[in-house]
N, C-alpha and C positions, 0 to 999 in steps of 0.2 A: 170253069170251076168257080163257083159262088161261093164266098165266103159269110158266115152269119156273124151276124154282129157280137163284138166281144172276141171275136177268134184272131188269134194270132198267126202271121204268115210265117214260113223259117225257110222258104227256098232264100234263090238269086234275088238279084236288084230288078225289080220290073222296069219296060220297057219306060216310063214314065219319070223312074230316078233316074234311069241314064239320060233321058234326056233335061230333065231340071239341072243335073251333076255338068252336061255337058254348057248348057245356058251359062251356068252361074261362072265355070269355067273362065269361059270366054270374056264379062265382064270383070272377073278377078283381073286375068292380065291386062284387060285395060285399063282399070282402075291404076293397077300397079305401073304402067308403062307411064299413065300420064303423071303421077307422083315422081317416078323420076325422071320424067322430063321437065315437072316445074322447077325440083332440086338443078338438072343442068342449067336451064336458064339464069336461076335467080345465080348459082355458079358463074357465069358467067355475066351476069352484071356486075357482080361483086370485083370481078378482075378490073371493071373500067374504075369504082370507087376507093379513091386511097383515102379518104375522109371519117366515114363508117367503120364501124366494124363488119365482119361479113355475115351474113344472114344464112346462107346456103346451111350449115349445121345445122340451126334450130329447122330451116326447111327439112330436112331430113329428118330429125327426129321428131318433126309433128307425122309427119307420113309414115315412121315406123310406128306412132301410135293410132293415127287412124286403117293402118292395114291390122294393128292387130288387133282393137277393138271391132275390126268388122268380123274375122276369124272368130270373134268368143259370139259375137253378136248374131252371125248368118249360122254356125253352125251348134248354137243352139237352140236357136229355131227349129232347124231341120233335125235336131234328134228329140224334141218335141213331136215333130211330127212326124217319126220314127224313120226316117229315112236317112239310116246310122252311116253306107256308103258315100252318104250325096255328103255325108258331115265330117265326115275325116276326109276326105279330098277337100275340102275346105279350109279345116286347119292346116294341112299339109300345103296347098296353096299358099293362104294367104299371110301362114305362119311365114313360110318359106320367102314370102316379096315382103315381109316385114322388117328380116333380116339383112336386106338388100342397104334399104335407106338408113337401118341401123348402121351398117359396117361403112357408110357414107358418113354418116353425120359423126363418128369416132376418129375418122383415121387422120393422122398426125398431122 
């Protein structure tokens, strides 16, 4: 089924967004995994430092703003280029590990 140019699609997600949707996925959680694992490290230096103040907070809330800057950034891309599934699994992702290093870098 050829489409002419100017025409608009209205089925499913082609085989193509599932697979972008699935790629971007996968480096979402990495992205996410290694943010909090720099939060635990720098966490854990901060235990051997009684000198300093501890850094591990402001680490988390740069990684809740680069997880949600890349959310407004990846999936506005992708509803530019109309692939409106692959864009809401995106915010819903990276919205969601955003809130991760948030509730880190808050809690008492």
């Amino acid at each position: 089924m050829d489409m002419e140019p100017g025409e608009r699609r209205t089925g499913p997600p082609t085989g193509l967004q599932a697979v972008i949707g699935a790629l971007l996925l996968v480096l979402d959680l990495l992205l996410i995994a290694w943010l909090v694992y720099g939060y635990g490290i720098t966490g854990w230096a901060d235990a051997y430092d009684d000198v300093n103040a501890p850094e591990a907070p402001e680490v988390a809330r740069q990684g809740a703003w680069i997880l949600a800057g890349a959310a407004v950034v990846t999936a506005g891309a992708l509803l530019a280029l109309r692939l409106r599934a692959t864009a809401v699994l995106q915010l819903v992702v990276l919205g969601a590990g955003a809130l991760l290093p948030h509730a880190l870098a808050t809690r008492p």
